[in-house]
N, C-alpha and C positions, 0 to 999 in steps of 0.2 A: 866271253869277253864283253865289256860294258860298254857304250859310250857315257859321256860327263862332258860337261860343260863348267868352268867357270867365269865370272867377268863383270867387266861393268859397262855401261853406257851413257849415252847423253839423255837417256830417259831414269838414269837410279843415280848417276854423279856430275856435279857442276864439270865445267873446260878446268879449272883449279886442281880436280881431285885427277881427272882422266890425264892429264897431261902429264904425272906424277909418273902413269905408268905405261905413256906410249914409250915406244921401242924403235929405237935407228936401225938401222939393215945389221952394221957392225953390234947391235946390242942385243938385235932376232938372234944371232949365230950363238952366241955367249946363254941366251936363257933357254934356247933349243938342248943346248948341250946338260944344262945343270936342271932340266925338266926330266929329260929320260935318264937323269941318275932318281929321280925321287922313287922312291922302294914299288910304290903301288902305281905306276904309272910305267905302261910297256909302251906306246905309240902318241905321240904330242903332236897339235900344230897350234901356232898363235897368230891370231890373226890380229893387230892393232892397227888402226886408222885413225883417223881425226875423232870421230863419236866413236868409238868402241873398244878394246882390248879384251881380248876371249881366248881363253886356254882351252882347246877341245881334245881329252883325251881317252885313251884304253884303259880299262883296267881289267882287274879280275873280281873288284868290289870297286866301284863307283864312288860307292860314299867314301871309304876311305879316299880313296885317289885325288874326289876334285878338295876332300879336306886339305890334303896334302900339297892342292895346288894352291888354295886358299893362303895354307900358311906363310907359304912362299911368296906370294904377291905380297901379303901383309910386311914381309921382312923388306921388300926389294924397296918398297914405298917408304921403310919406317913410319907408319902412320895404320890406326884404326884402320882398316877399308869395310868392317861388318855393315853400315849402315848403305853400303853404295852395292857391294858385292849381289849377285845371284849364283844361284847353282841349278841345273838343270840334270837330271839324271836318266839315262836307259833311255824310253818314248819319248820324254818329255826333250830330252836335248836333241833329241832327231828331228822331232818338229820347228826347233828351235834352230837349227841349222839349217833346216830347208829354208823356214823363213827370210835369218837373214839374206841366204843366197841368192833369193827372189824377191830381196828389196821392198819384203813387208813390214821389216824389223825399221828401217831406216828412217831417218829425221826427215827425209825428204823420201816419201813412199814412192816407189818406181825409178829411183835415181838408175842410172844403167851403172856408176862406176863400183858398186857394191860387189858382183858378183865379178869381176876382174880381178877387186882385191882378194878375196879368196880365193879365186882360184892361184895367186898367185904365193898367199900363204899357204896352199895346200903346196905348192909348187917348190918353193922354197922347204917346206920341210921333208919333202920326199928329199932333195938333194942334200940335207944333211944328215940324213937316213933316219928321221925320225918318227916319219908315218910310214905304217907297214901296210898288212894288206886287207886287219878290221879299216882304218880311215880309210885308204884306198876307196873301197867298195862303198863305203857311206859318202864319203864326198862327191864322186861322181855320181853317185844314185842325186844328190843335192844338184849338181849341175844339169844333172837332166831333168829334175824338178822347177827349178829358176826358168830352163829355157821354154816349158809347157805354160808356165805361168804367163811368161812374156809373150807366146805365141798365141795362146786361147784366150786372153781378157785385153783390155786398151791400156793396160794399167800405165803403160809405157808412154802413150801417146800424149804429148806435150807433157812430158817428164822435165822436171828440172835438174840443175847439177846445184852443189854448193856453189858454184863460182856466177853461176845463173841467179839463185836467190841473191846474193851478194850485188850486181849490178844493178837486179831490181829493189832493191835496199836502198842504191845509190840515189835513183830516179825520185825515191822517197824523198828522201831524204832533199835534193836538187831542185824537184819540178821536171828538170828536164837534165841529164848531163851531157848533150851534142854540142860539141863545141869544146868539153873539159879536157885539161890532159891529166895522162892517170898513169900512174907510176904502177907495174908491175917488178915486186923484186921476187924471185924467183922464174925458172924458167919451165918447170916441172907440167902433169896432168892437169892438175889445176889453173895455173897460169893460165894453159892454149886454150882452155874451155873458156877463160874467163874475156881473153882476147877476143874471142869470135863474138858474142856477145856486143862489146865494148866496142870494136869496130862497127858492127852493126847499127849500133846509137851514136855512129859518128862521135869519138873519141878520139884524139889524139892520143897513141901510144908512146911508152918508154922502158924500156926490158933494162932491169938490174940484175945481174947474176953472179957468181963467185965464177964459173964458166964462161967467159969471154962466149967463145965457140956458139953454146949453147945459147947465152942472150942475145947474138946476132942472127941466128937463124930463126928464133920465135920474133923478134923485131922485123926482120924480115919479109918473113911469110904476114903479118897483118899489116905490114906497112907503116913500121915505128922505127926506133930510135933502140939502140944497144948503147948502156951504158957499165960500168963496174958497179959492184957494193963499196967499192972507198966511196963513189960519187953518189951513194946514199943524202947525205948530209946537202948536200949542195945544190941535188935534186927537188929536195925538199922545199925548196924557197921557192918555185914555180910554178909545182902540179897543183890541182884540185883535188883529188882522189890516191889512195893508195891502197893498192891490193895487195896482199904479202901470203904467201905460202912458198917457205926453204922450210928446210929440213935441219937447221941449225939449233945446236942446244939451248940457247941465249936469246933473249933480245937483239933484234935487226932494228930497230928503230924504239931509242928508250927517252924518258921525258928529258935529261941533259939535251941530245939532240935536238930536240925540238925547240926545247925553251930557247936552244942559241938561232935561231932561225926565223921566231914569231916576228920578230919587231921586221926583219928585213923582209916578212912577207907583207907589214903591213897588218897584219892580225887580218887576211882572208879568211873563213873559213876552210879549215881542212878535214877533210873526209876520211878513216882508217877505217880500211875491213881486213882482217888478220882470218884467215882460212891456214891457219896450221898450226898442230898439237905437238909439241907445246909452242906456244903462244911465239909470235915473232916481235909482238908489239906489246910494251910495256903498260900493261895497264893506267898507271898513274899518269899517265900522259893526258887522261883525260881530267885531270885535273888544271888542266893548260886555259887557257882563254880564248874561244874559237877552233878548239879543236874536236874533234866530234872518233873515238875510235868502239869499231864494233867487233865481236868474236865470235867465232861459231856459235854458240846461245844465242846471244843476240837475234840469229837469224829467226828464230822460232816462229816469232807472226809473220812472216812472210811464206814462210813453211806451213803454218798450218790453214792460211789463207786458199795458197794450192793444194791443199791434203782434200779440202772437203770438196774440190771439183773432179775430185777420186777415187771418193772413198765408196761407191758402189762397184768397181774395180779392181780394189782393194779386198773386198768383200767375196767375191769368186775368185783373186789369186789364193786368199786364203782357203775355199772351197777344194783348190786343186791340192793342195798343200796335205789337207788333212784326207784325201783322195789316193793321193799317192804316198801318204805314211803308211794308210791300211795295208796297200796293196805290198809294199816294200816289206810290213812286219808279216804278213801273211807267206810272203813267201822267204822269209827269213826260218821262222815255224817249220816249213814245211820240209828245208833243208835241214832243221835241225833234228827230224824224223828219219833222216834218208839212211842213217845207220842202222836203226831197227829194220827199217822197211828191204834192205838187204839182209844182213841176218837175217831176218825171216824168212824170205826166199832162198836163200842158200840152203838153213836148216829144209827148207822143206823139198827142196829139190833132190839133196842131200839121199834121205829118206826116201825119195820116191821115184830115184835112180837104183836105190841097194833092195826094192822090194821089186825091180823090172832083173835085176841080175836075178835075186831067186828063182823067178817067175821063169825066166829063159834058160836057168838052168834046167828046169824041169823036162822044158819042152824040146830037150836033145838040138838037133843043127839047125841052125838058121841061117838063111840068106843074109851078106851085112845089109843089103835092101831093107830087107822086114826088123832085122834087130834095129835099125835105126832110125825107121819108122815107128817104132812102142814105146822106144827112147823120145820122139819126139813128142809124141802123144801124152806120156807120161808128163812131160812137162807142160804143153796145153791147157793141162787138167790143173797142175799147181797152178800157173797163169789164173786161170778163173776162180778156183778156188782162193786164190789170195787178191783179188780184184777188189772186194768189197771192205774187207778189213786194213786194206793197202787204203783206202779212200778215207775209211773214217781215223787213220795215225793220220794222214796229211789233214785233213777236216777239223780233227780235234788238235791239231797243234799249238802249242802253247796256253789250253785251257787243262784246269782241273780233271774234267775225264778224259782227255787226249793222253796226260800223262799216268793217269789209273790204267790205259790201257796199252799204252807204253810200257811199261812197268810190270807190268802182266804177261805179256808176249816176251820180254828178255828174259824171266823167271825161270 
């Protein structure tokens, strides 16, 4: 069985194209289900985030399979997706999964929330029973790849989060924002990252949330203000700043809204950073006068500013990466031997059990002492004599003469 990869990212499709085909919890469950009916495809997980969407699955043929996943994305999107799409196959998606796991793949290299998300898409598809126990065994082999990465290089060390770039965007953007108040609507991962931060630069906060419960408890713990998504609109006439990451299908904030709001702000400028796929914030808003709104794209120079004070870190995470694929496909190989390399012992033992019965029949009565000490002997000797050609089936595994001589021995 194969691994495949298919997908896109924020390095092959604009926030426009990706957002076409992030995936709600309620929407994971539904294309979980209508993945492991596709013909060539035995074990799925889908991993979508704000930068990504990636189908990682089984097959019995790769190519067919991630074709089949391909098609599928193209149907769900209605829309071309050839130009954005990749495909990775067998080696090449194993490394390709390490990476991302280990937050090489990511817009913001070393981010920590990357390998959470997966494991939580690996998580999620175990409980719908759609990863068996090829993903199994490759995803945890990926999580214990991530955590060696993390532990053997800095790569980590003053890592950013998206909600981290986003406040230093703000600062951009401000001079300075100590003193702004800043509208959080969502109450999510995002948000509390983005909170602590914003607190930190002295911020006055304000938690929007469709969860009462949940905007009083993030207002809370940073020392802000809980308010509803009705009081979006009326919010808006006050703050400086607004951060947005829900998980809502729609627009949370669309240019109607705004435009009714400008004049009673005075025409202050206002600040949007939207941190959620699809988009919370209406783009055309920036057609507005004073109003200033940025997307995940957006953040890129900010990102790639902290990339290069990384990117020697970066450099030996990826060292460890192509380190432990070796190791992993080596001894994938070597399990794939382990049927001959029984067989052959059995045959040989077989053989050289039915030549000590001749042997003992000749030599009339024996002790069961001594009879089962020749027994022992006899296989000693198979031992040794299969030592060396035991060595070169695991040795040559997976290469052209390992299976010449495979293939030779089952004959």
């Amino acid at each position: 069985m194969q691994l495949f990869v298919t997908g896109l990212s924020h390095k092959t499709a604009p926030i426009a194209v990706r957002e076409r085909l992030a995936f709600s919890d309620e929407g994971l469950e539904l294309a979980l289900s209508k993945l492991k009916r596709l013909p060539a495809v035995s074990e799925v997980v889908v991993l979508s985030t704000c930068n990504r969407t990636e189908i990682y699955g089984i097959s019995g043929e790769a190519e067919r399979g991630a074709a089949e996943v391909a098609g599928w994305l193209g149907d769900r999107s209605a829309s071309d997706l050839s130009p954005h799409l990749y495909t990775h196959l067998r080696e090449e998606a194993l490394r390709h999964l390490f990476r991302v796991a280990s937050s090489l793949d990511s817009m913001v290299v070393g981010e920590p929330q990357i390998l959470g998300q997966v494991k939580d898409a690996f998580s999620f598809a175990q409980r719908q029973r759609s990863a068996g126990p090829h993903i199994e065994r490759l995803f945890t082999r990926a999580f214990r790849v991530a955590k060696q990465v993390r532990n053997e290089t800095r790569i980590a060390e003053n890592a950013v989060s998206m909600s981290f770039v986003a406040v230093e965007l703000g600062k951009k953007i401000f001079g300075s924002i100590e003193g702004k108040a800043v509208l959080l609507i969502g109450a999510g991962k995002m948000s509390e990252l983005a909170a602590t931060h914003l607190r930190n630069a002295g911020c006055t906060l304000v938690v929007a949330n469709r969860s009462p419960e949940r905007a009083r408890r993030l207002a809370e713990l940073y020392g802000g203000y809980a308010r509803s998504l009705g009081e979006v609109p009326a919010l808006l006439r006050e703050v400086d700043i607004v951060l947005s990451s829900t998980a809502a299908p729609g627009y949370v904030v669309t240019k109607e809204m705004l435009a009714g709001v400008l004049r009673k702000r005075r025409y202050r400028p206002l600040f949007l950073i939207d941190l959620a796929l699809p988009r919370d914030v209406d783009p055309a808003v920036n057609d507005l006068e004073q109003v200033y709104a940025y997307d995940i794209d957006d953040l890129q120079q900010v990102v790639d500013e902290n990339l290069q004070q990384r990117l020697a870190e970066a450099e030996r995470g990826e060292q460890i990466v192509r380190r432990e694929l070796g190791r992993f496909l080596q001894e994938q190989s070597a399990r794939s031997v382990q049927p001959v390399v029984a067989s052959l012992r059995w045959t040989a033992e077989r053989i050289a059990l039915r030549e000590v019965e001749k042997t003992l029949g000749r030599l009339g009565h024996l002790a069961d002492g001594d009879r089962a000490r020749i027994e022992a002997m006899a296989r000693a000797i198979v031992k040794k004599l299969l030592h060396l050609p035991t060595m070169s089936l695991k040795a040559g595994a997976g290469t052209p003469e390992g299976e010449r001589l495979a293939a030779a021995i089952t004959e």
